[in-house]
N, C-alpha and C positions, 0 to 999 in steps of 0.2 A: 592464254598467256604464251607466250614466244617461249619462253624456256622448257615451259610444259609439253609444248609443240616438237621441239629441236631432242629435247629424250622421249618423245614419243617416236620420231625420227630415226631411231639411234645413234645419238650422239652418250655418250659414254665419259662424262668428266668425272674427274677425282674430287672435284670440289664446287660446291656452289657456295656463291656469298651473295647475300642476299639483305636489302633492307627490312627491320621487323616492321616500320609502318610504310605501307604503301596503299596506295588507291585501288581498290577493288577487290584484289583478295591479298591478305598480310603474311609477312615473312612465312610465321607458323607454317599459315595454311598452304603455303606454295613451296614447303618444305617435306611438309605432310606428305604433296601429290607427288612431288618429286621424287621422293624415296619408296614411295608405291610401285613407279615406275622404274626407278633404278634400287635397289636395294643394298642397301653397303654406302648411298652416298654421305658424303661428309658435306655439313652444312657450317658455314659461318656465318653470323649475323651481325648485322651492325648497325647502329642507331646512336642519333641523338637525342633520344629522349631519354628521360629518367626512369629508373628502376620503375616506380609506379603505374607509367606508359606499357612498358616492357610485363610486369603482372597483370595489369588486366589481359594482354593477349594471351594468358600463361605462357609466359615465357621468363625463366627464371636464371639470372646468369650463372651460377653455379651447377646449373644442368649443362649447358651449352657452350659452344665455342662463340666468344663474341668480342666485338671488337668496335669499342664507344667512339664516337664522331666528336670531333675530329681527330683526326689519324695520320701520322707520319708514315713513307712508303717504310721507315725501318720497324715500326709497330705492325703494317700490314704484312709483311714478311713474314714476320716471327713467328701473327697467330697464323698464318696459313702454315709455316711450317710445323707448330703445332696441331694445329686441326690436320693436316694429312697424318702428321704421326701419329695421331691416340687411337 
């Protein structure tokens, strides 16, 4: 995966956001490798699917920064600005 790729690289972001359903390997998992790689990163997730969707990946929104589809740029602000803060 390109982003796997790009901090394998050294690329160095504050933030990743990331869809929890994706084709081929899912949010979680590409959140997992990410922070393998970078440690400290800050991840935000985002989805239209239902809580249900979101538990079987174990991914549980009260663990994590997340931010449901669809999304206004003043909702995507706010959580990135929380997710860099906590």
């Amino acid at each position: 995966m390109e982003a796997l790729r790009a901090l394998a690289d050294g690329l160095h972001p504050d933030l990743m956001i990331t869809d929890i359903v994706m084709p081929g390997m899912d949010g979680r998992q590409l959140s997992e490798k990410a922070t393998a790689l970078q440690p400290g990163l800050r991840v935000l997730y985002t989805s239209g699917y239902t809580d249900d969707a979101l538990l079987q990946r174990g991914i549980r929104q009260a663990d994590v920064s997340f931010l449901a589809k669809p999304y206004s740029l003043e909702a995507l602000s706010s959580c990135v600005r929380e997710a860099l803060l906590a």
